[in-house]
N, C-alpha and C positions, 0 to 999 in steps of 0.2 A: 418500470420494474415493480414488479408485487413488495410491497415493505416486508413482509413476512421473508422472503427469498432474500430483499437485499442484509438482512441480518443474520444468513445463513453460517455458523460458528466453524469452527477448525474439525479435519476428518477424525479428531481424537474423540477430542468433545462429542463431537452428535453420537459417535460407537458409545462411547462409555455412556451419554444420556442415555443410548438403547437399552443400555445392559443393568442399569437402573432402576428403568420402566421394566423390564422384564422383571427386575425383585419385586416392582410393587404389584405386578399379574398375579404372582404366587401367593401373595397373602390376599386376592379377592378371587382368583378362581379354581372353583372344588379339583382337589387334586384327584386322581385316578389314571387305571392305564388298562392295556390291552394284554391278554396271554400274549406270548412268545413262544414259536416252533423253528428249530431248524427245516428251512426249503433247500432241497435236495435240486432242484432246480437251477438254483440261481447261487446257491452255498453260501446264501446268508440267512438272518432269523427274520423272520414276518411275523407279524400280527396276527390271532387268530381273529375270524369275522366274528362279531356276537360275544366275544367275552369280556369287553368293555366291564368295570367293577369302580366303583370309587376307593379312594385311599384313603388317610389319614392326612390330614395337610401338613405341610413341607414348606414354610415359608422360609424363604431368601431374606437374610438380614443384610444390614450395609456393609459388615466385614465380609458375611461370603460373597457376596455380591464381588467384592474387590479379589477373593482368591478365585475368582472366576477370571479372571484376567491371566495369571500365569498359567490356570488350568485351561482353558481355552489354547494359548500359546502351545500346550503341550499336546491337545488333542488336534492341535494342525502343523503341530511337528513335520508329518514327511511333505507339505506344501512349501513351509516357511523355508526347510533344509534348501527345496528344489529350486526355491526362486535365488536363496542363496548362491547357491553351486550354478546355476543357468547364467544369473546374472553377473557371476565372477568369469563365468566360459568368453561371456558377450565382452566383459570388460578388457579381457586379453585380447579377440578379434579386433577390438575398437584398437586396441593398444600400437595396432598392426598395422592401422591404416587401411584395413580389405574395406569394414565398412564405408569409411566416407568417400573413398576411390569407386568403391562397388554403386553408392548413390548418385555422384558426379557422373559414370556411366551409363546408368541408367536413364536420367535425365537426358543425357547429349545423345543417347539412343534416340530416346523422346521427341526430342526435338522441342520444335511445336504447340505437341500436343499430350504435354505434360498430365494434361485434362484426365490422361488414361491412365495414370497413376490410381485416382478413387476406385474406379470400378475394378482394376484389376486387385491393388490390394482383399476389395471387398468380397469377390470373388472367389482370392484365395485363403481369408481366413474363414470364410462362410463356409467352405470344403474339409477345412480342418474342423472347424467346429459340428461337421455334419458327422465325417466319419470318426476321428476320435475324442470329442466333446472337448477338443481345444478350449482352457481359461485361463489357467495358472500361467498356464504357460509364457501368457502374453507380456506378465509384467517384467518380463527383461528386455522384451523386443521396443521397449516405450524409446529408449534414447536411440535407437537407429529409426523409429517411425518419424520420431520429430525432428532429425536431423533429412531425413527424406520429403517431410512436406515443410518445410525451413526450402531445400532446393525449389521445390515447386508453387511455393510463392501461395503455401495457404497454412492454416494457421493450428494451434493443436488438439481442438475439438475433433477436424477433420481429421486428425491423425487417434485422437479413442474412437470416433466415429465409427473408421474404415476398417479396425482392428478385432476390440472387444468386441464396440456393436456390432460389427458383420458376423463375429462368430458367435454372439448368441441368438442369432436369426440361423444359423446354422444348428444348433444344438437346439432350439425349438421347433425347427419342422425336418427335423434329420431324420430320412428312414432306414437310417443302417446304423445307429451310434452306438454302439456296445455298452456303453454304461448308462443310457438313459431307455433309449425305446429296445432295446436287444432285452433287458432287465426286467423292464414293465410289462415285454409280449412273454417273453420265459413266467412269470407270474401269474399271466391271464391265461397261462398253454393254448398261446397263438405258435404256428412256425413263425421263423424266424424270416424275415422280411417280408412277410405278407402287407399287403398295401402298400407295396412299395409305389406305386405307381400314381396313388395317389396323395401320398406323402411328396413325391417328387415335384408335381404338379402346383402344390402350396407350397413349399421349400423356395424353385422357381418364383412363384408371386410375391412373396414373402423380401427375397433378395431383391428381387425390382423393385419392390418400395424403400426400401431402405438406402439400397445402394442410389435412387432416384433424390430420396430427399438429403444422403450425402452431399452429393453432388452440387444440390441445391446451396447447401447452403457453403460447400466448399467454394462458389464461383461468384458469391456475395459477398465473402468475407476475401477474396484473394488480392493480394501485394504481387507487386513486382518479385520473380523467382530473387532467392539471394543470391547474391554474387557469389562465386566459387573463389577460394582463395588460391593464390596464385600457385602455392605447394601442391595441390589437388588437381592442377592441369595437368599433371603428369601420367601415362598412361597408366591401368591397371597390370600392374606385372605380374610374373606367373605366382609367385608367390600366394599373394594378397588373391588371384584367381582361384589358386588350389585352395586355397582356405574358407573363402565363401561357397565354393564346392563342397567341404567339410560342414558347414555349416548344416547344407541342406540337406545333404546328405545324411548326416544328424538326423532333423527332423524324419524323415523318410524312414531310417531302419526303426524310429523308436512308432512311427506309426504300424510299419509293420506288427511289431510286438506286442504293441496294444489289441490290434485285431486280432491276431495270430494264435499269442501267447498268453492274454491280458494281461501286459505289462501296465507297471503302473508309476508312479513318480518318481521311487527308488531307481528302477531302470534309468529312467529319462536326465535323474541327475547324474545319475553315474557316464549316463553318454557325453553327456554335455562334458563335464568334467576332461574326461577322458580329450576330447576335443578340443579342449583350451588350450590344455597341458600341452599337446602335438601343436597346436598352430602358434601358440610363444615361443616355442623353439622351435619350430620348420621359420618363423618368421625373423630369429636370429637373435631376441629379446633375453635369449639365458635361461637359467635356471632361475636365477636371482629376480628378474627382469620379469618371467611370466607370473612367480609369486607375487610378487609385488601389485603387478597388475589386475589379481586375484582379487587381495585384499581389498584395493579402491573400487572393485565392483559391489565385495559382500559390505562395505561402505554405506555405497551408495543405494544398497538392498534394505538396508536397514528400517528406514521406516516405512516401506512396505509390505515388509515380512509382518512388522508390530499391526499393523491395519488389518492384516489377517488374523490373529490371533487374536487381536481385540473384537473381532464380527465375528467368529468362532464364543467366545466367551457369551453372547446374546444366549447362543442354544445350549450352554454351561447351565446356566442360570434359571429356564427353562425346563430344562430333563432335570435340573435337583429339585427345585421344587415341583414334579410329578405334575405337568398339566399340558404337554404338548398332545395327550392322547386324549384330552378331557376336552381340549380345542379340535381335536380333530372327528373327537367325537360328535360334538354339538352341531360342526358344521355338516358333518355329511347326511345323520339323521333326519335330518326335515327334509332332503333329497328323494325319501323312499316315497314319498307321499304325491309327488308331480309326475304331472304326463312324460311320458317318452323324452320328446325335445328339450322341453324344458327340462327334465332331468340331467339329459347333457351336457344344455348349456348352465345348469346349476357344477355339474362337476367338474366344468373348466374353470370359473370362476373359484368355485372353493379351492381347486391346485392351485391357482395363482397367488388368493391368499393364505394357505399355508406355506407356499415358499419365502415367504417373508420369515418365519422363524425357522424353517428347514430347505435353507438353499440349495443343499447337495441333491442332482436328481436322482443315483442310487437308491438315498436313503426314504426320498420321499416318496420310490415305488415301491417299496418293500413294507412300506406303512400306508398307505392310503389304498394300493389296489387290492392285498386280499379282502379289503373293505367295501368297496366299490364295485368289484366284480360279480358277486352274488348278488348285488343289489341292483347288477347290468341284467344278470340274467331276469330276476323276480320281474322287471319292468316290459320285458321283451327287446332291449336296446343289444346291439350286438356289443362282444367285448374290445373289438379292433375299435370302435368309437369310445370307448371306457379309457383304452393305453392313447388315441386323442387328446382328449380329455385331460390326462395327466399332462402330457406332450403339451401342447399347444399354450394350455391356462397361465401354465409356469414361466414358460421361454425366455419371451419379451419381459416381463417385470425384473430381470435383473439388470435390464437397461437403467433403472430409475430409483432402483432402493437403494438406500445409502447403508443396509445390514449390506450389501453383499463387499466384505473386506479385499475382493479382487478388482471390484469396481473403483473401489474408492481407491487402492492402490496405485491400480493404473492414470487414476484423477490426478494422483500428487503428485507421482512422477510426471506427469505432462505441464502439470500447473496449469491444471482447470480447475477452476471453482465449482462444487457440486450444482448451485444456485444457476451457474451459467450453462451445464451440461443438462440438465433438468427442463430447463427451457426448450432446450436442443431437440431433447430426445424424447418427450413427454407425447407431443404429437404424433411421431412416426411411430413411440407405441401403441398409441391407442389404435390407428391405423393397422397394425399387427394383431393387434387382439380379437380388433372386428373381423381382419380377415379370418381365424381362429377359428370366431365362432360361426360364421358361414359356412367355413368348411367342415365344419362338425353336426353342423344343421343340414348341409347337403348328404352327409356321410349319413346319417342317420334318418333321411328319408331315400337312399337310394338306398338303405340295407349294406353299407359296406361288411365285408366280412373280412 
């Protein structure tokens, strides 16, 4: 093991080390920003291309630095509420008995060939992650994933692996996501699902590598399944059946909403919510009984929620001292000057690293592409390889950055070491990236449009 890695510090420590090193950015790089318009498009503000201006510097001292931490909390409010309210929903079902009956079942469905648990999870959050950029979401599902590969006799890397990672392998080659490529093609006035066809195609390769080196390493690392405890033999009753029906069901109308309606976390908590409250009492637990059961979930949320607000508080820190535009500036500019290909694959690479100080993919279409898109055309590159570009660069590296506070969320809850996930996951990204830029380099000499 790297000595560097094995002294890898607590998920607290390294966010607040970020959010520190962000203070000390601000007092060495020139602050400055971009005009802002309302986009009637997309009905958020964008960047004007070309008006880039320096500012007066804005340096982050160590007090604000520190009120970037509550203020951060605050500017991830409706995430923290959701996992909240999500993972109070999940603590009632648990309460109920549906999950670990529903997991016990599933296995003795299994049989065998338990094996098919990997792919199939990965499968399906790689599908959520494709259509409605499935993240947050994840971090209540963490104690039903590790109570599921607990049955299966492998271990809880396997269980972020199959979850998160599958679904940011979804949300990085998804040709339908509404809030990442639906956002970046509305910005570049592409129609809406164009290339879908060959988005699908790396999505597809994409998933097979991932879901290939899961597997891998879930059948190296695998123990004898755990034994089922003897209360847990007992069949799935209707009860505990209709409720994991509810469960899913859940999911499903709130995906609707999101396509449909663009719903967004507020909906998703209020479903959940709504969903607990019925299956504590369809499941005979009281009134008294499903509260109760509430509160040991938003408990056990707690220092999840604080992971989030603490990786939120980095771009606090940032956007006060005026220089995420002066970084975005500097990187895209030397872009105008390269050939074709090389341009593209220069603009994968700069998404990648600006998602390291602007994880949200939203925000970081609505800032980078009226940037990049006149700079697609001046080149002769098409713009469907431009919203690539954005796609592709980003995806994968929230597999591996310890700013993204859902990553690291989901770490603590499983009781992974980042040092030990990093190892993990390090290689299947690189592997992702390369394929990234293949696919961007083929796109861009076949002329995708």
């Amino acid at each position: 093991m790297s000595p560097m890695l094995s002294r890898i510090p607590h998920p607290l420590v390294m966010l607040l080390a970020c959010v520190f090193a962000a203070a000390v950015l601000t007092h060495v790089v020139r602050a400055g920003e971009f005009e802002r318009r309302d986009d009637p498009a997309t009905g958020r503000r964008a960047v004007v291309a070309g008006s880039f201006h320096p500012l007066p510097q804005s340096p982050v001292g160590p007090f604000a630095a520190l009120m970037a931490l509550p203020q951060g909390m605050t500017e991830a409010a409706a995430v923290i509420f959701l996992i909240f309210l999500v993972g109070g929903a999940f603590s009632v079902v648990e309460h109920t008995g549906a999950f670990n009956q529903g997991v016990v079942w599933l296995v003795k469905v299994l049989g065998d060939r338990t094996d098919l648990v990997v792919p199939i999870c990965c499968v399906t959050f790689a599908a959520c992650g494709a259509v409605e950029g499935m993240w947050e979401e994840i971090v209540p599902l963490v104690p039903v994933l590790l109570l599921l590969v607990r049955r299966a006799g492998y271990d809880p890397i396997t269980a972020v692996a199959m979850s998160i990672g599958a679904a940011a392998v979804g949300v990085a080659f998804s040709p339908i996501n509404p809030f990442s490529v639906g956002i970046a093609q509305k910005v570049a006035q592409l129609p809406l699902l164009s290339g879908l066809e060959f988005r699908m195609a790396v999505l597809v390769a994409g998933l097979v590598i991932w879901t290939w080196w899961t597997m891998r390493h879930a059948k190296g690392m695998r123990t004898a399944p755990e034994v089922a405890f003897r209360e847990t033999t007992v069949p799935l009753d209707w009860r505990q059946a209709a409720i994991l029906l509810m469960v899913g069901a859940t999911f499903a109308v709130y995906v609707f909403g999101a396509v449909r309606y663009d719903w967004g976390f507020n909906e998703l908590g209020a479903l959940f919510f709504g969903m607990g409250v019925v299956a504590g009492l369809l499941a005979g637990l009281g009134i008294d009984g499903t509260a109760r059961a509430f509160v040991e979930g938003f408990r056990s949320m707690a220092f999840a929620a604080t992971l989030i607000g603490f990786a939120r508080a980095i771009f606090v820190v940032l956007d006060k001292g005026k220089i995420v535009d002066t970084v975005i500036n500097g990187m895209v500019t030397p872009l105008a000057d390269l050939p074709a290909v090389v341009f593209a694959l220069g603009m994968t690479v700069v998404q990648a690293a600006i998602s390291i100080a602007i994880p949200s993919t939203s925000g970081r279409a609505v800032l980078t592409m009226p940037i990049l898109v006149p700079m697609s055309d001046l080149l002769g590159v098409s713009r469907q390889v431009t919203v690539l570009a954005y796609q592709f660069g980003a995806g994968v590296i929230n597999h591996i950055l310890p700013t993204d506070g859902t990553l690291m969320a989901v770490l603590a809850l499983a009781g992974v070491r980042f040092d030990r996930w990093f190892r993990f996951a390090a290689p299947a990204c690189a592997m992702l990236f390369v394929l990234g830029l293949l696919a961007i380099a083929v796109a861009v000499v076949t002329g995708l449009r």
